[in-house]
C-alpha positions as CSV (number, residue, x, y, z in Angstrom):
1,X,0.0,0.0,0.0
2,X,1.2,3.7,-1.2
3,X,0.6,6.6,1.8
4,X,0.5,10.2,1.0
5,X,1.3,12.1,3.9
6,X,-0.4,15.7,2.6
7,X,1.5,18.3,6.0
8,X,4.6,15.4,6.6
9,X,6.8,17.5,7.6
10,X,4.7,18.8,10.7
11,X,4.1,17.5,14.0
12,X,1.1,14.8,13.3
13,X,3.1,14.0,9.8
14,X,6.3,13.2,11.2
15,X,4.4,10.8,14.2
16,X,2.5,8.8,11.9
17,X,5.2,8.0,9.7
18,X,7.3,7.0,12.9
19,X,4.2,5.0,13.4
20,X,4.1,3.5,10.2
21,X,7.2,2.2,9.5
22,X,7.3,0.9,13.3
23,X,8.6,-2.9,13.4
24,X,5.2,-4.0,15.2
25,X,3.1,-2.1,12.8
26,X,0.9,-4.6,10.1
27,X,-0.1,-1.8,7.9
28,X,-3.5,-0.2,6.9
29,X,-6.4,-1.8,6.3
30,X,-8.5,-1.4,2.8
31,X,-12.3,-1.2,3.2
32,X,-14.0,-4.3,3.0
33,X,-9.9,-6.2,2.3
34,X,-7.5,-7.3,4.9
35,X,-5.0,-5.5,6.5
36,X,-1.7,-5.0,3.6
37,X,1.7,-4.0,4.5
38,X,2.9,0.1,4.1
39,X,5.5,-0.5,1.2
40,X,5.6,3.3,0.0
41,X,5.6,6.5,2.5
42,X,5.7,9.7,0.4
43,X,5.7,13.0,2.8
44,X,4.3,16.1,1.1
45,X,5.0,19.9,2.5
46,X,6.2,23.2,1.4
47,X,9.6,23.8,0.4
48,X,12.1,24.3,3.3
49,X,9.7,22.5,5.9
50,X,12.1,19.5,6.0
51,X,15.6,21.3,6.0
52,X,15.3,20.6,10.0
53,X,14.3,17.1,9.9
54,X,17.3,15.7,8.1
55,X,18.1,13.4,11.0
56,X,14.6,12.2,11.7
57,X,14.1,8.8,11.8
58,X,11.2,8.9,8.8
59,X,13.6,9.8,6.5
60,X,16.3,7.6,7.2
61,X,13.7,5.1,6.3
62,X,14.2,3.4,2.1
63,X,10.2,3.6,1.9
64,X,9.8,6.6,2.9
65,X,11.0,9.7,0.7
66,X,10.1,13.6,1.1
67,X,8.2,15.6,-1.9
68,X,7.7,19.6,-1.7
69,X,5.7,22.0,-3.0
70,X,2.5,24.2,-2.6
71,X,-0.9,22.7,-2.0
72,X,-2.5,25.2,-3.6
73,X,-1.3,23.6,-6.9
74,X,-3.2,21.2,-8.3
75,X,-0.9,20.1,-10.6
76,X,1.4,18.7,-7.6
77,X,-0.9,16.7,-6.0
78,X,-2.3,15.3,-9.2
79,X,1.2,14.1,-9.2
80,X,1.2,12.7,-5.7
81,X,-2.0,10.6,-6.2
82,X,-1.1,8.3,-8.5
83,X,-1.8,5.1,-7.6
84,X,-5.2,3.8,-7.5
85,X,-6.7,2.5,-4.0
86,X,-3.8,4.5,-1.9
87,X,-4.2,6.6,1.0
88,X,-4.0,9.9,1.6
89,X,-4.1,11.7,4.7
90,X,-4.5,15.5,4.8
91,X,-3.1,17.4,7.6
92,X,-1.8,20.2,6.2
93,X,-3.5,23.9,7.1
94,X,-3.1,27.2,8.5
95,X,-4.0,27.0,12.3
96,X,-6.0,29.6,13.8
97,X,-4.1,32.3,15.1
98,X,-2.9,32.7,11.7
99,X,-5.8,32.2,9.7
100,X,-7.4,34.8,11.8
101,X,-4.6,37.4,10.6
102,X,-4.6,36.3,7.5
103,X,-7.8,35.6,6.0
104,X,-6.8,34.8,2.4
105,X,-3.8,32.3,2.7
106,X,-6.2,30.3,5.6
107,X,-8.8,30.1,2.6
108,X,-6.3,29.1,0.0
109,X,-4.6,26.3,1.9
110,X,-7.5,24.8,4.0
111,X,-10.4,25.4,1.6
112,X,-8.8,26.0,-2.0
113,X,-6.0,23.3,-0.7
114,X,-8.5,20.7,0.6
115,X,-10.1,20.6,-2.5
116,X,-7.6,20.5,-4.7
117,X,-6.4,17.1,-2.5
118,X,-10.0,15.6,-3.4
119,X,-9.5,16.7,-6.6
120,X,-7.0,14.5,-7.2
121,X,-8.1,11.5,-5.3
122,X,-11.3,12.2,-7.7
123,X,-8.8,12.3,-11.2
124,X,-7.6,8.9,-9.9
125,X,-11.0,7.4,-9.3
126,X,-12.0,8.0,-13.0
127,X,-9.1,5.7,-14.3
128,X,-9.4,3.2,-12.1
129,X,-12.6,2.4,-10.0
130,X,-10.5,1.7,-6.9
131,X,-11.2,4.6,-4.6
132,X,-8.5,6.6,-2.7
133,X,-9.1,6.5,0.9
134,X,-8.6,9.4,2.4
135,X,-8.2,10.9,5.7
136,X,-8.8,14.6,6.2
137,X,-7.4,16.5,9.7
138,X,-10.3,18.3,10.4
139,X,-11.1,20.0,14.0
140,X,-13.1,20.5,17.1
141,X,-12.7,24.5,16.6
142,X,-15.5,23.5,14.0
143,X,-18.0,23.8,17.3
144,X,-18.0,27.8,18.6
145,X,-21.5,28.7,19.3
146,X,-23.5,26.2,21.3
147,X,-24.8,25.5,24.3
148,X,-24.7,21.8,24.5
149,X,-21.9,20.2,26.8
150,X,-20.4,18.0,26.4
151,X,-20.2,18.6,22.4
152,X,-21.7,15.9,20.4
153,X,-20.9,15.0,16.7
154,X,-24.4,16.0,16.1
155,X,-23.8,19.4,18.0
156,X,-24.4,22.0,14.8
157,X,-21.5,23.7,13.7
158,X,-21.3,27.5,14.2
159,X,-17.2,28.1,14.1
160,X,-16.1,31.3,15.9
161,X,-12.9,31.8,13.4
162,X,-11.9,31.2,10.0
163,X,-10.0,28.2,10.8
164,X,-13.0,26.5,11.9
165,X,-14.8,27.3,9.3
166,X,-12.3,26.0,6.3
167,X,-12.6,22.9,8.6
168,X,-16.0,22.8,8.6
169,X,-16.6,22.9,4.9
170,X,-13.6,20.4,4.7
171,X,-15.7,18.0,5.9
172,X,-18.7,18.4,4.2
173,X,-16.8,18.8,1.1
174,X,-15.5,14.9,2.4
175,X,-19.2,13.9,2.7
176,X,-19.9,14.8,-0.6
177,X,-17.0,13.8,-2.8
178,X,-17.9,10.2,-0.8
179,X,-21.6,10.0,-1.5
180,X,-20.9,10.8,-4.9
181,X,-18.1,7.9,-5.4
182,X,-15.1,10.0,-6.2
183,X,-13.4,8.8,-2.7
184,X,-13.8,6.5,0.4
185,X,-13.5,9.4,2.7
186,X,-13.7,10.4,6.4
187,X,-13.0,13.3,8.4
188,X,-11.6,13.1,11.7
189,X,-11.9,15.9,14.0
190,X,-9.1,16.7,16.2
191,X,-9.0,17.7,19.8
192,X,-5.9,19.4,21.6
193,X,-2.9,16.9,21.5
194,X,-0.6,17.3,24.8
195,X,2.2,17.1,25.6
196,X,3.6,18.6,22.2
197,X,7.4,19.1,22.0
198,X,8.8,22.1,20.7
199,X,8.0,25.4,20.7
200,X,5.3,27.4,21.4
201,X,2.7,27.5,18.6
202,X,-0.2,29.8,17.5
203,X,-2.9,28.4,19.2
204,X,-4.7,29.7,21.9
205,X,-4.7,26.4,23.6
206,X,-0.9,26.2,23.3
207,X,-0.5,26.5,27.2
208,X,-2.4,23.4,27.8
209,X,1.4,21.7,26.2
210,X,3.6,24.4,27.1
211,X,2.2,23.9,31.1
212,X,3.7,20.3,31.3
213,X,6.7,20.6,28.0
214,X,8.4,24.1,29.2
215,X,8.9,23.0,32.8
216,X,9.8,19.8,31.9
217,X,12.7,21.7,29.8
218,X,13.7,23.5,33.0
219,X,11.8,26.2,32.0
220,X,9.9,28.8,33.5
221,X,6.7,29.5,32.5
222,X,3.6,31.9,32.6
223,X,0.3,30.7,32.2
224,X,-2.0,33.2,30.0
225,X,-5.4,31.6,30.7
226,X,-7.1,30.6,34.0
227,X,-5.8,27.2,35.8
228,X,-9.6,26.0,36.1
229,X,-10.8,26.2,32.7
230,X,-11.3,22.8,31.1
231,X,-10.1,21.9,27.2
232,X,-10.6,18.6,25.5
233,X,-7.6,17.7,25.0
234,X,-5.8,14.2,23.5
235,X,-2.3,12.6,23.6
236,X,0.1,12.2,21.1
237,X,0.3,8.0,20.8
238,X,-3.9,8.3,21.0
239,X,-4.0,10.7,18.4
240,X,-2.0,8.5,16.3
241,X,-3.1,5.3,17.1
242,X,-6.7,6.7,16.4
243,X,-6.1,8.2,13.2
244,X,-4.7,4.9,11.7
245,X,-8.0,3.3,13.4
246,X,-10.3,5.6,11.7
247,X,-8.6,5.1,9.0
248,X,-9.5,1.0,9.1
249,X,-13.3,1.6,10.3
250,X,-15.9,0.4,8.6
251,X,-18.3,3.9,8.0
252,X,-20.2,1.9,5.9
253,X,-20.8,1.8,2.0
254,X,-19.3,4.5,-0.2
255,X,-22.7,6.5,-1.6
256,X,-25.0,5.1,0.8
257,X,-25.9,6.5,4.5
258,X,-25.3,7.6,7.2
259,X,-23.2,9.8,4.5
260,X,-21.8,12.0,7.6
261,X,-18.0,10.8,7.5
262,X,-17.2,13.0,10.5
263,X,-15.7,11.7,13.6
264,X,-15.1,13.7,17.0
265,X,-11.8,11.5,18.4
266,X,-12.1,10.6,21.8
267,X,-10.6,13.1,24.4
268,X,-10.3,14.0,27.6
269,X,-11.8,17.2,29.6
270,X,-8.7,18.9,31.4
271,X,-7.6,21.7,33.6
272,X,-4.3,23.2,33.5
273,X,-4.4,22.5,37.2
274,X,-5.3,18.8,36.5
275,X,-1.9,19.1,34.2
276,X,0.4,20.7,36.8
277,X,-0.6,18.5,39.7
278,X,0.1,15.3,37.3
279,X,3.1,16.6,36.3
280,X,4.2,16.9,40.0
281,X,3.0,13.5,40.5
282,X,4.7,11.5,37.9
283,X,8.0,13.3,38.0
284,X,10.1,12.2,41.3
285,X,10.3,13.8,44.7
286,X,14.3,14.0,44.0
287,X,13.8,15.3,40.3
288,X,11.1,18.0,41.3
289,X,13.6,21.2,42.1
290,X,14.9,20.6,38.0
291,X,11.5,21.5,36.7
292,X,10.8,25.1,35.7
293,X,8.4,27.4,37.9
294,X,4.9,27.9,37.1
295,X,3.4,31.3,37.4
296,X,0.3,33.2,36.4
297,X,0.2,36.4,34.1
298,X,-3.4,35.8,32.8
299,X,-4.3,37.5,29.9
300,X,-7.9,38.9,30.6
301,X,-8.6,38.7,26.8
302,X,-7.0,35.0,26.0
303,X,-8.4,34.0,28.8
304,X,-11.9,34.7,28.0
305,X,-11.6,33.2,24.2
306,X,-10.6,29.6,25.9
307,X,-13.7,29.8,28.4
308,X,-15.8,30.8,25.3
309,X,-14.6,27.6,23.5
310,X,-17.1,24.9,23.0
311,X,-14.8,21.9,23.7
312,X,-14.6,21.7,27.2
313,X,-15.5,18.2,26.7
314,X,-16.4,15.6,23.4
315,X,-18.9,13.0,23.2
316,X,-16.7,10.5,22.2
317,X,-19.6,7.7,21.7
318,X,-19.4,7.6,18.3
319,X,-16.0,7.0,17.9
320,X,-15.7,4.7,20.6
321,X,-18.9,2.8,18.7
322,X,-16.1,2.7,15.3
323,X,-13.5,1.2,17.5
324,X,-11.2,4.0,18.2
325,X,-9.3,3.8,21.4
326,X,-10.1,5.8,24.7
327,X,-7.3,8.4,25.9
328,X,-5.4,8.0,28.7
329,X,-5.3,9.3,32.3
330,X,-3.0,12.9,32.5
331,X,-0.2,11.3,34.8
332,X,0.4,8.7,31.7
333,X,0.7,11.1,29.2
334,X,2.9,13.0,30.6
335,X,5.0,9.4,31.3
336,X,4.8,9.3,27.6
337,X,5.8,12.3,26.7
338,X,8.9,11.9,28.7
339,X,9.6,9.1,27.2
340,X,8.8,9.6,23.8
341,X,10.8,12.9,24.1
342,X,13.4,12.3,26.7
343,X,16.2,14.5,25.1
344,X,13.7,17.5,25.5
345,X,13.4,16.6,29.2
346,X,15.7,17.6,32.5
347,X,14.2,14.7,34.3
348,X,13.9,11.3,33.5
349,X,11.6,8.1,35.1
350,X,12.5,5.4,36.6
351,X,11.5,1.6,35.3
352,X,7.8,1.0,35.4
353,X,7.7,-2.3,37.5
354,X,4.5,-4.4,36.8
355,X,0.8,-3.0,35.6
356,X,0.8,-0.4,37.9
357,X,-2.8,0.9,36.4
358,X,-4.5,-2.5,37.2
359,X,-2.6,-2.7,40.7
360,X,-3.7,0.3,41.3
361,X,-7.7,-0.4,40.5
362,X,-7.4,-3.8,42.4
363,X,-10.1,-4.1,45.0
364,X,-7.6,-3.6,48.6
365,X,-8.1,-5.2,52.0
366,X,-6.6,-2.7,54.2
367,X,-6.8,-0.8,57.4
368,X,-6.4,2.5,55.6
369,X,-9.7,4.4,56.6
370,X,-9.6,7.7,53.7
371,X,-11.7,10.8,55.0
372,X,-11.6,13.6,51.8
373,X,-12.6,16.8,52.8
374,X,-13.5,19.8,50.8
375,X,-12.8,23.1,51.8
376,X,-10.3,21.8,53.8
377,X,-8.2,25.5,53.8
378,X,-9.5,27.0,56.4
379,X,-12.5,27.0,59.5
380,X,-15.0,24.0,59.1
381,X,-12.9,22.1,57.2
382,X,-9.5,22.7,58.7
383,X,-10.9,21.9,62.1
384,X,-12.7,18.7,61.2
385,X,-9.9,17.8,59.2
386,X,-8.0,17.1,62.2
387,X,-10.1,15.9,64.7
388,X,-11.2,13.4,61.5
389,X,-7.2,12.3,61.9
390,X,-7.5,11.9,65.6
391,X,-10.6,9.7,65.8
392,X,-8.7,7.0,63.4
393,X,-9.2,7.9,59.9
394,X,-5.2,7.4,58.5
395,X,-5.9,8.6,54.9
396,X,-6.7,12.5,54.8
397,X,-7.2,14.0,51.7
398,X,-7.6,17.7,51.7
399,X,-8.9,19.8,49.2
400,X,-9.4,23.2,48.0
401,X,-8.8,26.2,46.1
402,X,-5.5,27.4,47.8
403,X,-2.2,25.2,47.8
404,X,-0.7,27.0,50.9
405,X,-3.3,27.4,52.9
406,X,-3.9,23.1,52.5
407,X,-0.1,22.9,53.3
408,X,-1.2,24.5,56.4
409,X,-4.0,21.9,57.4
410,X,-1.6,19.4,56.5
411,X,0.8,20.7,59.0
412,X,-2.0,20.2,61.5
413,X,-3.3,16.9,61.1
414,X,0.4,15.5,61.0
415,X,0.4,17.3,64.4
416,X,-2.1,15.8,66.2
417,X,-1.7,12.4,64.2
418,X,1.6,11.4,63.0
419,X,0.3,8.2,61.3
420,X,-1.9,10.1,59.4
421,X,-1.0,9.9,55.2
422,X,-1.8,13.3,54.0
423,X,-2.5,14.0,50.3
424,X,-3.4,17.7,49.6
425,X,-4.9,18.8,46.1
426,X,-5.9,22.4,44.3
427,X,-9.0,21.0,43.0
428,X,-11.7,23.6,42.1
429,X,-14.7,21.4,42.7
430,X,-17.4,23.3,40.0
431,X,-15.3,21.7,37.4
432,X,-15.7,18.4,36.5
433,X,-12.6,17.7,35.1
434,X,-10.8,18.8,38.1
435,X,-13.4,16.5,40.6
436,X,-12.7,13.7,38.6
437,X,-9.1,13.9,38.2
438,X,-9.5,14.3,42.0
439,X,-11.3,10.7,42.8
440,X,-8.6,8.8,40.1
441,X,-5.8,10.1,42.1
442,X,-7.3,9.1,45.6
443,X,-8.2,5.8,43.6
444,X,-4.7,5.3,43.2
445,X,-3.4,6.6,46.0
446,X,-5.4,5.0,48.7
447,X,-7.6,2.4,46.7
448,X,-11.0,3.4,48.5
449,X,-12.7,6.3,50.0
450,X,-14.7,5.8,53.2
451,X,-15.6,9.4,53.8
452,X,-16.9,12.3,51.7
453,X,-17.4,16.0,53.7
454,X,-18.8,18.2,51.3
455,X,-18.2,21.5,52.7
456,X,-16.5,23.9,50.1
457,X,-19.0,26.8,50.0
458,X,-19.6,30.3,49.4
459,X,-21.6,32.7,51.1
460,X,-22.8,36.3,49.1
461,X,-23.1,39.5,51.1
462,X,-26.9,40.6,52.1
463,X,-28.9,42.5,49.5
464,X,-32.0,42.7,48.3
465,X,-33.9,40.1,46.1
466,X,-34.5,42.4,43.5
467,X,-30.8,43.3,43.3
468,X,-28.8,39.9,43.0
469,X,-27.1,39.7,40.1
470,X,-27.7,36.4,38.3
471,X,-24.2,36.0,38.1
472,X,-23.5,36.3,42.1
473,X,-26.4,33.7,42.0
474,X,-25.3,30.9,39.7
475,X,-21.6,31.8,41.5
476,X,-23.0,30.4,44.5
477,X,-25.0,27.7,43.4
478,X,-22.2,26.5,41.2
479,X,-19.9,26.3,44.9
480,X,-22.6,25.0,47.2
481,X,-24.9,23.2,45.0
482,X,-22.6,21.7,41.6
483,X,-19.6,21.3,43.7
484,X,-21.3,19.3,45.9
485,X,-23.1,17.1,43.4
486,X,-20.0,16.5,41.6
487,X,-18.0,15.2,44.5
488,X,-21.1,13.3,45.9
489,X,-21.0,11.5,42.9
490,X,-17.7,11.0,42.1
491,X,-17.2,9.3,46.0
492,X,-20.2,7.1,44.6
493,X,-18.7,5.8,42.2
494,X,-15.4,4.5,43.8
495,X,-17.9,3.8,46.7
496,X,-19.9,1.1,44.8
497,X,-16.6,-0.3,43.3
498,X,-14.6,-0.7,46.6
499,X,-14.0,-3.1,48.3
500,X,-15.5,-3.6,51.5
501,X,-18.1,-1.4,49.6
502,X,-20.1,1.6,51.0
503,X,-18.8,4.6,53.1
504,X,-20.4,8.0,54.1
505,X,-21.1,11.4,53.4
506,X,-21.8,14.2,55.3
507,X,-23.1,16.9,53.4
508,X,-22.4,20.8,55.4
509,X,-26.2,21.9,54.7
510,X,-27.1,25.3,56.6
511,X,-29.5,26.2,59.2
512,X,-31.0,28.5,56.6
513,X,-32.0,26.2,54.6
514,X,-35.7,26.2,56.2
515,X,-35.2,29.7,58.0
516,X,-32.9,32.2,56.0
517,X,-31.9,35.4,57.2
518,X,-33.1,38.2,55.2
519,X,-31.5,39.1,52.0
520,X,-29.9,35.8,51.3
521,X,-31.8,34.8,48.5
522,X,-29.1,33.2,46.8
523,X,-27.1,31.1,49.8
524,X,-30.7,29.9,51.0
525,X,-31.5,28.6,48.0
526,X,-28.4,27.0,47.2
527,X,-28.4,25.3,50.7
528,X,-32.1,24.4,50.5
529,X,-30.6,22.5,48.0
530,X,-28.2,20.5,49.8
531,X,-31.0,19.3,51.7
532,X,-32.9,17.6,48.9
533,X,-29.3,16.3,47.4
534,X,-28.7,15.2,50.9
535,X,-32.0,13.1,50.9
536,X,-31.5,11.5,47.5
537,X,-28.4,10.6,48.4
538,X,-29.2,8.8,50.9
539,X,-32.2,6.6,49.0
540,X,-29.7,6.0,46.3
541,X,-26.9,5.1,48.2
542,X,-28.5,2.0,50.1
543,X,-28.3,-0.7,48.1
544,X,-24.5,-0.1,48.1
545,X,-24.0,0.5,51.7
546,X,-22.9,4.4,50.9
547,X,-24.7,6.5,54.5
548,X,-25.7,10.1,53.5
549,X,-26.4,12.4,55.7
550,X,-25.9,16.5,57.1
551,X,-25.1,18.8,59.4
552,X,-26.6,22.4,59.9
553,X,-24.8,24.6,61.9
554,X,-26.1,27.8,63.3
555,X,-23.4,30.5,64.3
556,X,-20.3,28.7,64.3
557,X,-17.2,31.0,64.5
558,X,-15.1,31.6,61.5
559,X,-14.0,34.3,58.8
560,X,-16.8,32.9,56.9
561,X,-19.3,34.1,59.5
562,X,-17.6,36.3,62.0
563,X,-20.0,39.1,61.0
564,X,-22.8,37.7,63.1
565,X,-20.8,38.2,66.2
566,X,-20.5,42.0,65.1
567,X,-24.3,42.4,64.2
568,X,-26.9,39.9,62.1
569,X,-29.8,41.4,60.5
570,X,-32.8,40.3,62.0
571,X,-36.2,39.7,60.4
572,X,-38.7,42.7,60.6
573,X,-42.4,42.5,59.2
574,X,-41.5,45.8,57.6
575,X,-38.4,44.9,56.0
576,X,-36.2,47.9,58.1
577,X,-33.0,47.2,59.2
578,X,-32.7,45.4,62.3
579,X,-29.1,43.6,63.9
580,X,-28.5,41.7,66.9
581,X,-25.2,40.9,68.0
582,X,-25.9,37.1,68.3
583,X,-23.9,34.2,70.5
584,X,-21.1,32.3,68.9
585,X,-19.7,28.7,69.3
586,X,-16.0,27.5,68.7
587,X,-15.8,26.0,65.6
588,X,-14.2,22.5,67.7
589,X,-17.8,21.9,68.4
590,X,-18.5,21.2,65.0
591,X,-15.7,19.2,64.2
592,X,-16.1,16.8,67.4
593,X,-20.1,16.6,65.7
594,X,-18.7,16.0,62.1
595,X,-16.4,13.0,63.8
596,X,-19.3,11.7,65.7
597,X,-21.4,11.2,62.7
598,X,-18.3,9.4,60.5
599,X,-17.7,7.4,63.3
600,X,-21.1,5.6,63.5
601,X,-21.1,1.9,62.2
602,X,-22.3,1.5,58.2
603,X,-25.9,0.7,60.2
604,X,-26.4,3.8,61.6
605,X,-26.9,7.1,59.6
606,X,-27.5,10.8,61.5
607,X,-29.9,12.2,58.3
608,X,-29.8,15.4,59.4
609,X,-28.1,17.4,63.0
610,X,-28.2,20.7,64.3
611,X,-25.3,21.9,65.8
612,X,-25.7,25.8,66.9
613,X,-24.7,28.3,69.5
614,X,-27.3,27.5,72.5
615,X,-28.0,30.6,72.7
616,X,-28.8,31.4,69.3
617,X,-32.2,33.3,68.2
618,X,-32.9,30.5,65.6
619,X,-36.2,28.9,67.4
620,X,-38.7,31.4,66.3
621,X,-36.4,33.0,63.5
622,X,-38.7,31.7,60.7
């Protein structure tokens, strides 16, 4: 079989002919045929592109030689495509920072260039009735406007730049040429591949590589976007190994339906948080002072065009359904990067001994009790944090928004228990990626988890109704209420799969769930909430032995609520401002409750406890 590699001297190009011509690679498979041997490579790019590649292993290869020229000439890749039932696949294009700058040469290459490549399969289809296959690069930037989440390959296509929009007609211009028998073509759109060596490029996404590669260099580096917005992103082997299986799929008859050959590739949904804390956990303790310092210089503008992007995450269903492979976890592609790249790389691994994956997801028999608590900076969750470590739970995971501030707890629970095994992680808990990324690593590290406190939460100061802004709202319903959910249900799921299985958890609801305080619209209805979560929870949870339950607590002090101590406003039937300087508790009274209820056997289950200053004006507040 002949393979036209249309952008081989680029990243992707170069990767799948070092796939290709791979010892323990059979070849490509012809629709409908067996899988035949890659006798021929030919890589196609623009003058010049090559000059640095002179010692890459693709071209010391005999069946692989280089060809130049300009896509934009038809003439060329008439000359290229000129054997019948070979493959082509198209990566070349203008990426988007450029296209955006210059609208003309992004037309010309990806539009004027696409066609011309289809063009010429099409030529060679008229001789011979063999049909080229071809492959077209297209991408996920194809989805801009849309609400739907994740993205779906049914998801309509309304790009946001020129770039996605070449790639858009792309592949309806691949649907097309395919229903009307000029090609066997399919059109496989492309998430963000990480960790990609080099430098820098174009794209906005670029700091979702240069995160993991610059440090990994011994480079500094500044991160431009937000460390909690999730990307789709891929890895380099997936990419590959996916483009060579939807190369192979069976999409069905040429001319007949479903006559949409386009293929979102499977993904994953990533923070660059999720990136820095795997890249800290996969490089060694003793390695760790080589790797280049991470800072923040956010740029408000680039910022805001990556949390516009559709692709936080990809519905990968259909792909999966074709037989494409599922990406790996963050920690192994960054193992794979260093290995792939190792002469780009300060640091190196030591020998992988065994399947560590599966050891890790093995069910455990151990005494390890693992309490993860949320919020765990500061007040509530830095107090129960420890007295959780003194009544016998050995595995504390700690979690929350600020690294230092967890360092901090940490400090403390080793303190009062110096059995305890501490594991601290930045997790911002509204963002799924982040929440899952969360339970994998506590999967690994510890095996189970046997207690969930839910207690990251935000509070709004008091104004009128009328006056909340809807973004204030959905701020505080994203903390108290999403954050919530999505650790309640990533707990579940290790939960049911653990062995013993079951645990608990303890939900922090609010006494103001059934009486607020005026002008609160927005916390009481996020915590009112809680309480039905709480509840459902708990019905769900029992045929798996997972407890549910929650604590309200009235006038605890902390920075959170120190105001009340200083003057609470107090209902009045004609809405004028009243305060009362109420009674507070220590905050050690909630912790010593929070222990009680995770120490109950799996039998028992408080559903809901009031803990509150005795004194406190609740009784009659509402």
């Amino acid at each position: 079989m002949k393979v036209l590699v249309v952008g081989g001297a680029g990243f992707l190009g170069q990767e799948l002919c070092k796939s290709l011509i791979r010892p323990d690679n059979a070849g490509l498979k012809r629709r409908g045929g067996d899988v035949e041997a890659v006798e021929q490579i030919v890589l196609f790019d623009m003058p010049g592109f090559f000059d640095a590649l002179k010692t890459s292993p693709c071209l010391q290869d005999p069946r692989v030689r280089i060809e130049t020229g300009s896509i934009e000439d038809p003439a060329t890749l008439a000359r290229l495509v000129d054997t019948p039932g070979m493959t082509v696949f198209h990566l070349a294009g203008i990426m988007s920072g450029q296209g955006e700058k210059d609208f003309d040469l992004c037309m010309r290459v990806n539009l004027d260039g696409c066609r011309n490549v289809l063009e010429a399969c099409r030529a060679r289809q008229a001789e011979d009735s063999r049909l080229v296959r071809v492959v077209f690069a297209s991408s996920c930037a194809t989805f801009g406007e849309t609400t739907d989440l994740p993205v779906k390959d049914h998801t309509k296509q309304v790009p946001l730049n020129t770039y996605g929009v070449t790639k858009t007609v792309g592949e309806l211009l691949v649907n097309d040429y395919t229903r009307k028998g000029f090609v066997d073509g399919c059109s496989a759109r492309l998430p963000t591949v990480i960790v990609r060596p080099g430098a820098p490029n174009a794209a906005s996404t670029s700091c979702f590589s240069g995160v993991a590669r610059e440090p990994l260099k011994g480079v500094d580096v500044a991160l431009p976007v937000g460390r909690h917005l999730p990307h789709a992103v891929t890895s380099t082997r997936a990419i590959i190994a996916n483009l060579k299986a939807l190369h192979d799929a069976d999409m069905g008859a040429v001319g007949q339906a479903p006559i949409d050959r386009a293929v979102s590739l499977p993904s994953i949904s990533v923070t660059l948080q999720v990136i820095i804390d795997a890249l800290h956990r996969v490089v060694p303790e003793n390695q760790r002072s080589k790797l280049g310092k991470i800072t923040d210089a956010v740029d408000p503008f680039l910022s805001g065009v990556v949390e516009s992007m559709a692709v936080k995450s990809i519905d990968s269903s259909k792909a999966l359904a074709l037989g494409l492979q599922e990406v790996p976890d963050v920690d192994t592609i960054i193992r794979e990067y260093i290995e792939d790249f190792s002469s780009d790389c300060v640091v190196s691994l030591p020998p992988v001994v065994g399947d560590v994956e599966n050891l890790a997801k093995r069910p455990r028999h151990t005494t390890i009790k693992v309490a993860l608590i949320t919020g765990a900076g500061s007040g509530v969750g830095r107090a129960c944090a420890v007295a959780l470590a003194k009544g016998g739970f050995n595995g504390i995971v700690l979690v929350g928004r600020r690294q230092e501030a967890l360092e901090e707890t940490a400090a403390l629970v080793v303190k009062e228990s110096a059995n305890a095994q501490v594991m601290n992680r930045s997790c911002d808990v509204t963002q799924p990626p982040e929440v899952q990324s969360l339970f994998l690593d506590i999967e690994r590290r510890f095996g189970r988890c046997d207690l969930l406190f839910n207690n990251a939460g935000v509070g709004h100061p008091p104004m009128p109704l009328e006056d909340v802004p809807v973004s204030e709202f959905q701020r505080t319903l994203d903390t108290n209420v999403t954050g919530t959910f999505l650790c309640t249900q990533g707990a579940f799921k290790l939960m049911k799969k653990q062995n013993p299985q079951g645990g608990r958890i303890i939900n922090n609801g609010s006494v103001s769930a059934d009486r607020p305080r005026p002008l609160s619209a927005a916390y009481t209805a996020s915590k009112h909430a809680v309480t039905g979560l709480t509840k459902s929870t708990a019905l769900d949870g029992r045929a798996y032995g997972i407890a549910c339950g929650q604590i309200d607590i009235g006038n605890a002090a902390t920075d959170m609520s120190g105001y009340i101590g200083k003057g609470a406003l107090q209902a009045t039937p004609d809405g004028s401002e009243s305060r009362l300087v109420e009674p507070m508790m220590d905050i050690k009274n909630v912790a010593k409750t929070v222990e009680y209820m995770a120490s109950l056997p799996q039998e028992a289950n408080v559903l809901f406890l009031t803990v509150m200053a005795t004194n406190m004006p609740l009784i009659g507040r509402g």
